[in-house]
N, C-alpha and C positions, 0 to 999 in steps of 0.2 A: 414820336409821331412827326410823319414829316409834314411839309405843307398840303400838296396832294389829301393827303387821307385827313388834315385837318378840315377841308373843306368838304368830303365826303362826310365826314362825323358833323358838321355843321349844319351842311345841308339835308342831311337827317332828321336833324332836331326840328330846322325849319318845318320841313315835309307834317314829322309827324306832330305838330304845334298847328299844322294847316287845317288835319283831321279833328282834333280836340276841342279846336275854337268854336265862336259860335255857327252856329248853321244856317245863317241868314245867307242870303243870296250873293248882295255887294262883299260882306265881311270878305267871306270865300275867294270873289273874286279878286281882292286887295290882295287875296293871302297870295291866288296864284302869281300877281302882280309880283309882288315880292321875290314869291318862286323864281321867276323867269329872271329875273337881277342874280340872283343865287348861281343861279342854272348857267348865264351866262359867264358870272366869274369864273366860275369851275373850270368853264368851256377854256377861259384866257390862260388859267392855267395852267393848262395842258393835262384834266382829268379826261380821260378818256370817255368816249359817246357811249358804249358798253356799261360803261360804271356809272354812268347818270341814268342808263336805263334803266340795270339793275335796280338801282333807289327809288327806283321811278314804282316797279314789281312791290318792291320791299316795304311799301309802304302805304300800297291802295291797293285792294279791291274790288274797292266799287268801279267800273268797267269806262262811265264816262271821266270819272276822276282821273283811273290809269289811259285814258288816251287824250286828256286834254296835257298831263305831265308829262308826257311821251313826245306828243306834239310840240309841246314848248323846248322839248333837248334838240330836236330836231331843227329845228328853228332857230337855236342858236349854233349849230353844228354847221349853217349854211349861212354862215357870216365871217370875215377875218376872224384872225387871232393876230392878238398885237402884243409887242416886246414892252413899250414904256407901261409902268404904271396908270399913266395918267389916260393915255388910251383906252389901256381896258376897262378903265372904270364909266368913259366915255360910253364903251360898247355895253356894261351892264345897264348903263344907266338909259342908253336908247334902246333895249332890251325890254326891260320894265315898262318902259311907258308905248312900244307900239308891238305889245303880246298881243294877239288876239284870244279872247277871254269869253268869244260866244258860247264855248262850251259849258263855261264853269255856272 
C-alpha cells in the first residue's frame, strides 16, 4: 500500500467513525472538524479531488452530510499544495480550524 491509498483507507475509517459516533450536534461538528484536517492532508498529498469525492459518496447518505463532505474537499481543493512537510501540516491544520461547519 502505498502512501496515497494509505490515506484514502485512513480517511475512510475517519469518515465512517464520523457516522457511528455520537449523534449530538457539536460531537458531529468536531468530527467534521477533524474531517477537514483529514481532507486537507490528502489534498497535500497529492490524493486526487475525484478520490475524496468518491469517499465523500461511499460513505454518507444522508444528503446534508454528503454536501457538507463534499463541500469541505472542495475547499480544500482551492488552497495551495505545498512540498515541505511542515507546510502541509500548516495548511491542515488552518483547514481544521477555519471549515465552515454551518451545515453539520
Amino acid at each position: 500500500m502505498n502512501l496515497k491509498q494509505g490515506f484514502v483507507v485512513t480517511l475512510g475509517l475517519l469518515m465512517a467513525t464520523s457516522v457511528t459516533a455520537t449523534p449530538e450536534r457539536d460531537d458531529m461538528c468536531s468530527q467534521f472538524a477533524r474531517l477537514a484536517s483529514a481532507i486537507m492532508s490528502a489534498r497535500q498529498v497529492g490524493i486526487p479531488l475525484r478520490d475524496l469525492f468518491d469517499t465523500c459518496v461511499e460513505h454518507w447518505e444522508e444528503p446534508h452530510l454528503l454536501k457538507l463532505c463534499q463541500s469541505i474537499v472542495l475547499e480544500a481543493y482551492k488552497r495551495p499544495r505545498f512540498i515541505t512537510d511542515r507546510m502541509q501540516q500548516k495548511e491542515a491544520d488552518s483547514h481544521y480550524e477555519s471549515t465552515d461547519l454551518s451545515l453539520c
